[in-house]
C-alpha positions in Angstrom: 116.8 103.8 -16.2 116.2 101.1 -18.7 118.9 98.8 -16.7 116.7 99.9 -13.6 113.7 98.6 -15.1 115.1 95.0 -16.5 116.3 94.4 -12.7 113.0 95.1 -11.4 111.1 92.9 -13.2 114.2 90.2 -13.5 113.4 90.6 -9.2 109.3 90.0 -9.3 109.9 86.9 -12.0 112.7 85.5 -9.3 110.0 86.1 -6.3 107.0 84.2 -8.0 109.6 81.2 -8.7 110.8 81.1 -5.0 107.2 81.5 -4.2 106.3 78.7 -6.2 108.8 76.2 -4.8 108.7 76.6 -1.3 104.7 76.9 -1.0 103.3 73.2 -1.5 100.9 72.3 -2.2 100.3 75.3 -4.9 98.9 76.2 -8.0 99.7 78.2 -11.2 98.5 79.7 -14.8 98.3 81.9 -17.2 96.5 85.0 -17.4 95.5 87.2 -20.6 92.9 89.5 -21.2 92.0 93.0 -21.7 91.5 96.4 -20.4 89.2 98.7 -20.3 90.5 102.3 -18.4 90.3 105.8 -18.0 92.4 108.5 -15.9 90.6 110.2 -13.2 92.1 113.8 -12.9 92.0 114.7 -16.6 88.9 116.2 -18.2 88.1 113.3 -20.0 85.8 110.5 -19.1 84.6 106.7 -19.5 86.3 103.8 -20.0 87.6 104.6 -23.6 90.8 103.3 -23.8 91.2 99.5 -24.5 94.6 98.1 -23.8 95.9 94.3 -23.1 97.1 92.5 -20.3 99.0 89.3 -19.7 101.0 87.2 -17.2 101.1 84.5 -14.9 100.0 83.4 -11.4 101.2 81.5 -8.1 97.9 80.5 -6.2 98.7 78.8 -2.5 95.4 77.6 -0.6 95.3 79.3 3.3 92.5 76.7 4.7 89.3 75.4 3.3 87.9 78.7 1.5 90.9 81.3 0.9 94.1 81.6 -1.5 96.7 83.6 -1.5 97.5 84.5 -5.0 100.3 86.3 -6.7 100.5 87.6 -10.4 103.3 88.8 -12.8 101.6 91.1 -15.4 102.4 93.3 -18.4 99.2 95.4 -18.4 98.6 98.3 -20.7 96.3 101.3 -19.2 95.9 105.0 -20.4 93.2 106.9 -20.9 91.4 108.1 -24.9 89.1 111.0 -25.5 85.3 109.9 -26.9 83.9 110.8 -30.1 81.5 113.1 -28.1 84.1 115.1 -26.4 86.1 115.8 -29.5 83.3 117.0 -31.7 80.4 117.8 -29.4 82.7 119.5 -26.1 85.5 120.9 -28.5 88.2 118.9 -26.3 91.0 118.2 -27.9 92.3 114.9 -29.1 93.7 112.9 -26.4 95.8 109.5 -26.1 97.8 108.2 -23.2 99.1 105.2 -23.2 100.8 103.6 -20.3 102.4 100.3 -19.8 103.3 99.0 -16.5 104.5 95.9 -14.7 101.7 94.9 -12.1 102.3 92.3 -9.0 99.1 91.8 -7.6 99.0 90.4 -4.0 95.4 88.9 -3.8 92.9 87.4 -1.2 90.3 84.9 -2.8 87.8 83.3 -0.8 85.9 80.3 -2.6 82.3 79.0 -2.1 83.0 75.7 -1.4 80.8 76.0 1.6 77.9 75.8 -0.6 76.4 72.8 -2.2 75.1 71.9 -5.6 73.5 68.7 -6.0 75.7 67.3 -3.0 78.9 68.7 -4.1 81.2 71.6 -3.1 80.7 74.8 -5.2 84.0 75.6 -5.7 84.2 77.3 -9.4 83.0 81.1 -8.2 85.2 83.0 -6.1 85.8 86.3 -4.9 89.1 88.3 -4.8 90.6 91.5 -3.2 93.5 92.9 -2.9 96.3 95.3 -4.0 98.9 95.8 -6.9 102.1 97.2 -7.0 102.6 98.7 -10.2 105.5 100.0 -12.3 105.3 101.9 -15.3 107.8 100.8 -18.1 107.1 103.6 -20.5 104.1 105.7 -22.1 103.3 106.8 -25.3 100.6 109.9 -26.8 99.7 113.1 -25.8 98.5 114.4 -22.2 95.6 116.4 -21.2 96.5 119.8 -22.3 95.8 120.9 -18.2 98.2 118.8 -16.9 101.2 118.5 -19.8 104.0 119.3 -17.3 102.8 116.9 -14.1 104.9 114.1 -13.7 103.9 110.8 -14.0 105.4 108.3 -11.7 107.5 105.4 -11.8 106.1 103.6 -9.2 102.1 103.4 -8.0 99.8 101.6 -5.7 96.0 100.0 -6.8 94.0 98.5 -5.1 91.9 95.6 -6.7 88.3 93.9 -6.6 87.0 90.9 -8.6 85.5 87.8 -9.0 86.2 84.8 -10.7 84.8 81.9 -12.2 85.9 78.7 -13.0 84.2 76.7 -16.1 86.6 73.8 -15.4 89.1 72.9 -13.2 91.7 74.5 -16.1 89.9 77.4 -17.4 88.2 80.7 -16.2 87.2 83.8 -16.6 87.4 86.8 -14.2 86.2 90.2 -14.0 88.4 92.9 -11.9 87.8 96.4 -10.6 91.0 98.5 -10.3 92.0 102.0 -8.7 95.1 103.7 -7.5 95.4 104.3 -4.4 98.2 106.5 -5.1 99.0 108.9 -7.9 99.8 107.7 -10.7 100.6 111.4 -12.2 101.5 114.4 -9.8 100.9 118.2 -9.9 104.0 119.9 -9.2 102.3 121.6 -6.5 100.6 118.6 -5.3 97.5 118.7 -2.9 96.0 114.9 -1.4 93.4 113.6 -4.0 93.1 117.2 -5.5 95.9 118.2 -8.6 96.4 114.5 -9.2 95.7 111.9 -11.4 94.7 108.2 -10.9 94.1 105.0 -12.8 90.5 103.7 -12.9 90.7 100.3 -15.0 88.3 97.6 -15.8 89.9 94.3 -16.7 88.1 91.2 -18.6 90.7 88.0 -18.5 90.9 84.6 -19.2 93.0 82.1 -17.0 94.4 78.9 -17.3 95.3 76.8 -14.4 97.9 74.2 -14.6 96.9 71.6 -12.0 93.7 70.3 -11.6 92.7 71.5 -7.9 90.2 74.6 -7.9 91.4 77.4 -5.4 
């Protein structure tokens, strides 16, 4: 399994370097942030469990406004009981962690169409999109309901954000993230109902290579 997992992510890193040669013009960075996620599916709730994320990026322009752009990330999500729950609900203590390889495939679309004092206002943008994600492994304890549901190798999340430039470098964006598949699975599985699904919040910071904003 472990060999399985090293040639999938020896695969995305080969994809966003073929990606990067033959699109020109392009552009490229860093990413690094946090998260911020829960589980939906468990008993527990709100966006307790803090986690980090980091990677890189190809960005290729697609006419005036839009961008195709591709990531590589390590991203840790999981979910973490409250305070509240533990001493006020009786819920047990409760700590998944989950770390997963994430390619999002994203659509930006710029505002370069509007103006500020004459010139092109192209350092907020907005993004959407979807991720495939694998997880690598998982640490802690899960919700006592669901102990013996399997959690899978392999999910798909769909993604919402926006981002904003303060330089032609640097940035900061804000993303909204849910599976759109399970990410853990009853073993008598019903659609939506007897799964569980990844509901993140993600704060990063970017740094762009080249100068051009997309």
């Amino acid at each position: 399994m472990k060999t399985k997992k090293l040639s999938i992510l020896l695969s995305m890193i080969l994809l966003l370097g073929v990606g990067a040669t033959f699109a020109q013009p392009f552009n490229a960075g860093l990413i690094a942030g946090a998260t911020f996620s829960q589980v939906d599916g468990d008993r527990y709730y709100g966006f307790h469990k803090i986690g980090l994320t980091a990677g890189t990026y190809v960005n290729i322009p697609v006419g005036n406004h839009f961008a195709l752009q591709m990531e590589l990330k390590y991203t840790q999500m999981g979910a973490h009981s409250s305070t509240k729950e533990v001493m006020e609900y009786n819920y047990a203590p409760y700590n998944l962690r989950l770390h997963y390889a994430e390619i999002p495939l994203m659509l930006r679309f710029n505002f370069g169409h509007f103006t500020v004092n004459g010139k092109p206002f192209k350092r907020l943008a907005l993004e959407a999109g979807l991720s495939l994600d694998f997880l690598l492994k998982y640490h802690g304890e899960l919700d006592a309901a669901s102990q013996l549901w399997k959690l899978n190798f392999f999910s798909v999340t769909g993604n919402f954000g926006v981002q904003y430039n303060f330089t032609p470098h640097l940035g900061i964006g804000a993303r909204m993230m849910y599976s759109i598949t399970p990410m853990q699975t009853n073993p008598t599985p019903q659609w939506f109902f007897n799964h569980a699904y990844n509901k993140v919040i993600q704060i990063t910071m970017t740094y762009n290579f080249y100068s051009p904003l997309r």
